[in-house]
C-alpha positions as CSV (number, residue, x, y, z in Angstrom):
1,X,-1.6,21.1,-25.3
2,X,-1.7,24.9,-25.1
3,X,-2.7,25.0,-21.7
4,X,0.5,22.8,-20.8
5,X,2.8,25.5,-22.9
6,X,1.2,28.5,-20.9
7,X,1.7,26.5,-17.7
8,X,5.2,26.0,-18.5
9,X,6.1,29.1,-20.4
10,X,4.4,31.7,-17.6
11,X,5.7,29.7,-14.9
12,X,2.8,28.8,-13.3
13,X,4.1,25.1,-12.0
14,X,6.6,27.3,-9.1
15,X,3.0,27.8,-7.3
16,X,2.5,24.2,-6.6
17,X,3.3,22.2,-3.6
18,X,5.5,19.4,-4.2
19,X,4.6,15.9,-3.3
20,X,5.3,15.1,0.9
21,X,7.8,12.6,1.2
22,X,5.0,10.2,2.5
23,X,3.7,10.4,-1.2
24,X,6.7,9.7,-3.1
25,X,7.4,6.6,-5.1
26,X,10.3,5.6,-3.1
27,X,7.8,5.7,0.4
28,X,6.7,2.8,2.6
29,X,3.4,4.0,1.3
30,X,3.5,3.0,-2.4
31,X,5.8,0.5,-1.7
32,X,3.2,-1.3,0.0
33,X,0.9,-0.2,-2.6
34,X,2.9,-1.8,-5.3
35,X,3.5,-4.8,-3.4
36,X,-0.5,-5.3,-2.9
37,X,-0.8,-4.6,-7.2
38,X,2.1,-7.4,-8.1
39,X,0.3,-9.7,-5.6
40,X,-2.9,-8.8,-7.1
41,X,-1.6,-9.4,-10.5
42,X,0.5,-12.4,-9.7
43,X,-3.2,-14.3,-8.2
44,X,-5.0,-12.7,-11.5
45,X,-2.4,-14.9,-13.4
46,X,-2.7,-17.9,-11.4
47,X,-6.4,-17.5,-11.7
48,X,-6.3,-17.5,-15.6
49,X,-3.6,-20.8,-15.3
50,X,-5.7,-22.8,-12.8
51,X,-9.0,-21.9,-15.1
52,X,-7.3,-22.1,-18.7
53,X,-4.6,-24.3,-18.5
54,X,-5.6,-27.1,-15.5
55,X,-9.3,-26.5,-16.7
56,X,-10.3,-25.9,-13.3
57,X,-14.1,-24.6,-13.0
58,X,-13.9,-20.9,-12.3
59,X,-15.7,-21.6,-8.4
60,X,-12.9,-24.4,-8.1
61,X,-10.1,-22.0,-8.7
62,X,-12.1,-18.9,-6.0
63,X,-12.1,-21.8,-3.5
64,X,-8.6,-22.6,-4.1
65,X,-8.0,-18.9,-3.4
66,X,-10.3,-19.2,-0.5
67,X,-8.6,-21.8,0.8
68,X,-5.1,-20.4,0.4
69,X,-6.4,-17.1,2.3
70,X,-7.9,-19.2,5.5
71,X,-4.7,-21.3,6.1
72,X,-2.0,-18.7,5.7
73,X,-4.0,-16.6,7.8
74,X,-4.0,-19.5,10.3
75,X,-0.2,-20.2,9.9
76,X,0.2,-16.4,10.4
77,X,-1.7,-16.2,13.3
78,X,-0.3,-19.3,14.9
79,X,3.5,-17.6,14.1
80,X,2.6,-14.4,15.4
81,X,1.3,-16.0,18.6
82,X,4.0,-17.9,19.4
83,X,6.4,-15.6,18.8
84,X,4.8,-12.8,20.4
């Protein structure tokens, strides 16, 4: 705590660099990287509701996962083909 007072009172946070604009919150960058957490979160959850809730064996619900993974790579790879 007293080291945050000093850095404020002797004004010792002008001597930083701010953040490039490719850092920032509002960038592609953590955009994407926020996308990829909500997804990440939003397959924990559906792991938990498979498992807990449908009763699913935890190997059923990584091969439903699995699966998911294979065929909407194939259904990407077939759009980007034909459309590229």
């Amino acid at each position: 705590k007293t080291d945050f007072i000093n850095f404020i009172n002797d004004q010792e946070w002008k001597s930083i660099e701010p953040v490039s604009s490719w850092f920032g919150p509002s960038s592609l960058l953590m955009s994407s990287m926020s996308a990829l957490f909500q997804l990440s979160m939003w397959i924990r959850h559906g792991h938990g509701y498979l498992t807990e809730n449908l009763g699913i064996p935890v190997w059923g619900s990584y091969a439903i996962f699995g699966l998911a993974t294979l065929f909407s790579g194939l259904i990407l790879g077939l759009v980007s083909e034909a459309f590229g």
